[in-house]
Backbone as JSON, one array per atom type, in Angstrom:
{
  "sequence": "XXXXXXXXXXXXXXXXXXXXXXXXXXXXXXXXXXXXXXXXXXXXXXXXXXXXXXXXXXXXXXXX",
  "N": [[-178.22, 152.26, 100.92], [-177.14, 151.47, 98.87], [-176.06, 153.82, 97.73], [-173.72, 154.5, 99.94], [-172.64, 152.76, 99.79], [-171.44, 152.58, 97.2], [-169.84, 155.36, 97.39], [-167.94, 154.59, 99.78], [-166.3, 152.95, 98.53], [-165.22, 154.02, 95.67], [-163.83, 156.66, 96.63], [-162.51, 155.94, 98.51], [-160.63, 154.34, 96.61], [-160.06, 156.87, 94.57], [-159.08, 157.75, 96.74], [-156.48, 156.5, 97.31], [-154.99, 156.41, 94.8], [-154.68, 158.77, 94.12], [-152.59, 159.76, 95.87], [-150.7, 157.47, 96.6], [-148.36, 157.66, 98.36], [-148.67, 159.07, 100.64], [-151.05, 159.65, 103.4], [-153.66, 160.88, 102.59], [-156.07, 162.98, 104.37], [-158.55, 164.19, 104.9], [-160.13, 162.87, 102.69], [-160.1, 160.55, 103.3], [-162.0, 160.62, 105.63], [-164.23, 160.82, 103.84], [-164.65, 158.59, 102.99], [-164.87, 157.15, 105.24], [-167.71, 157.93, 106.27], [-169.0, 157.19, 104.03], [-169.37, 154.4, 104.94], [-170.52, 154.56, 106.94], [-173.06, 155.42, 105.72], [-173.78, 153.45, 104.41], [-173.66, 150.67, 106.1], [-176.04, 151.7, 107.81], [-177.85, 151.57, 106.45], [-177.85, 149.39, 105.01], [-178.23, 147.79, 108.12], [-181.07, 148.8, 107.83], [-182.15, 147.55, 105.9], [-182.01, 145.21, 106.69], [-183.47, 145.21, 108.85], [-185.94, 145.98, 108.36], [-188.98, 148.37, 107.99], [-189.34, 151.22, 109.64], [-191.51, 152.1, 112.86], [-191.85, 154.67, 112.54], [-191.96, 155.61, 109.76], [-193.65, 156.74, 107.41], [-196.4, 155.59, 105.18], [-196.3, 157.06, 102.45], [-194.3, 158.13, 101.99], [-191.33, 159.86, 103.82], [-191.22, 160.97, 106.95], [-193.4, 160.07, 109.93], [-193.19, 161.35, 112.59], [-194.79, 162.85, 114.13], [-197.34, 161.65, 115.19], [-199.61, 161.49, 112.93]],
  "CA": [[-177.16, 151.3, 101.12], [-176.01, 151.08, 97.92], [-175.29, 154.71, 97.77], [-173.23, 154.17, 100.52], [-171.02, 151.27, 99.32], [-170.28, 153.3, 96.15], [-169.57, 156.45, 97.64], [-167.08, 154.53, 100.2], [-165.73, 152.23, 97.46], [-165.08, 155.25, 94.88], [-163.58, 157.67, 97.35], [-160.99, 154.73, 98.84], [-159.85, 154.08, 94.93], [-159.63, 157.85, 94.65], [-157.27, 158.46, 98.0], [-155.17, 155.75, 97.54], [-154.88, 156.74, 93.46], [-154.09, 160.38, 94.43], [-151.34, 160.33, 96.36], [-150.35, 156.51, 97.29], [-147.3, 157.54, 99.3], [-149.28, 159.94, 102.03], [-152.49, 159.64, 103.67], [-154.95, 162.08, 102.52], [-157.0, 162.69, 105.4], [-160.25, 164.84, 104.24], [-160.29, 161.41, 101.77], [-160.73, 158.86, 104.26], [-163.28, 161.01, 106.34], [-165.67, 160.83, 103.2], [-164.28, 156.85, 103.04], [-165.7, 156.95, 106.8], [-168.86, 158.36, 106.24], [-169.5, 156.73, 103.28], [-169.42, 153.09, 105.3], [-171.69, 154.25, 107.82], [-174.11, 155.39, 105.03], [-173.72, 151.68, 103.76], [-173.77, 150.16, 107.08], [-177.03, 152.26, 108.4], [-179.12, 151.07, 104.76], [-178.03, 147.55, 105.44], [-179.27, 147.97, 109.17], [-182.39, 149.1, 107.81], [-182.83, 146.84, 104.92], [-182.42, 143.78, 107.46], [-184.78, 145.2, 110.27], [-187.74, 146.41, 108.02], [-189.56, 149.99, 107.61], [-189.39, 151.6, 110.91], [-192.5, 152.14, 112.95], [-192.26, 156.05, 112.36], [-192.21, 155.21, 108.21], [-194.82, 156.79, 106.43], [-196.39, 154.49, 104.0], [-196.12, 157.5, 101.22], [-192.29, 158.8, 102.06], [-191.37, 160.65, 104.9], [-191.8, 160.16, 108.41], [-194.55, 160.2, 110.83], [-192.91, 161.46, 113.88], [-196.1, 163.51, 115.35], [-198.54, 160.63, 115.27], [-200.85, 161.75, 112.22]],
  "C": [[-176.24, 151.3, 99.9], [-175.36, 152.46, 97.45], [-173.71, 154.78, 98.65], [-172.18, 153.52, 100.35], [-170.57, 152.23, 98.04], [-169.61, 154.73, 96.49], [-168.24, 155.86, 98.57], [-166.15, 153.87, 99.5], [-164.64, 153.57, 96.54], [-164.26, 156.26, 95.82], [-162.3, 156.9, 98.09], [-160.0, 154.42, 97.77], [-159.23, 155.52, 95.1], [-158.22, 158.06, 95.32], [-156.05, 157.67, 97.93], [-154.83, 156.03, 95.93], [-154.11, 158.25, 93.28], [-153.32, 160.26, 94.7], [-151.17, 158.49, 97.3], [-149.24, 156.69, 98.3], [-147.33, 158.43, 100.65], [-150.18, 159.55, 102.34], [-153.58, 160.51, 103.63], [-155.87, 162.15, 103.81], [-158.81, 163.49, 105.06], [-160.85, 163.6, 103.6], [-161.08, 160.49, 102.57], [-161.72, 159.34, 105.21], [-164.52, 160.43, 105.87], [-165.82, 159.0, 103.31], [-165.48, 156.79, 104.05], [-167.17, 157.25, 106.39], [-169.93, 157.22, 105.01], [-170.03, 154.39, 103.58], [-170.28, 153.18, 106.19], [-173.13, 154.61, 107.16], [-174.86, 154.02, 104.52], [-174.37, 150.52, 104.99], [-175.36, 150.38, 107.91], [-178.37, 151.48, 107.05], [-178.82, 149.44, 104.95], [-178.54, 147.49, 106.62], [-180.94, 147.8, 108.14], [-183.14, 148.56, 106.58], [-182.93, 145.15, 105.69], [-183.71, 144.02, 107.98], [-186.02, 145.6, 109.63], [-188.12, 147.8, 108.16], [-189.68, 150.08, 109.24], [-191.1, 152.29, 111.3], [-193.54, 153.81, 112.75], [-192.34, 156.47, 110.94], [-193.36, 156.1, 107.98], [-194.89, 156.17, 105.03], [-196.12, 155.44, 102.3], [-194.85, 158.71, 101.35], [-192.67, 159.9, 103.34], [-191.5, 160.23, 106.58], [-193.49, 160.57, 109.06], [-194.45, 160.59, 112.15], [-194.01, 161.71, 114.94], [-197.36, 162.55, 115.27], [-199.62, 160.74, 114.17], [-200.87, 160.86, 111.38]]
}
């Protein structure tokens, strides 16, 4: 999450710092991306460790 917020934060300063009188577009992609990185880590810091979690990193997809 908090990667997320600084990566879309930082990268919005950037595009509008670069070139205020165009719209960079490659810029505001990473912008984009960088809010659903933010957005997906807040999801998943409300709802709790998901049930496919492994308790020592990683997932557990195949049931072991």
């Amino acid at each position: 999450m908090l990667i997320g917020g600084l990566l879309a934060v930082g990268f919005a300063i950037f595009a509008l710092l670069a070139s205020p009188d165009s719209s960079p577009g490659p810029l505001w992609i990473v912008v984009g991306w960088g809010v659903l990185v933010f957005l997906y880590g807040l999801y998943r810091a409300v709802k709790g460790p998901s049930s496919l979690d492994h308790r020592r990193g990683g997932t557990d997809a195949n049931g072991r």
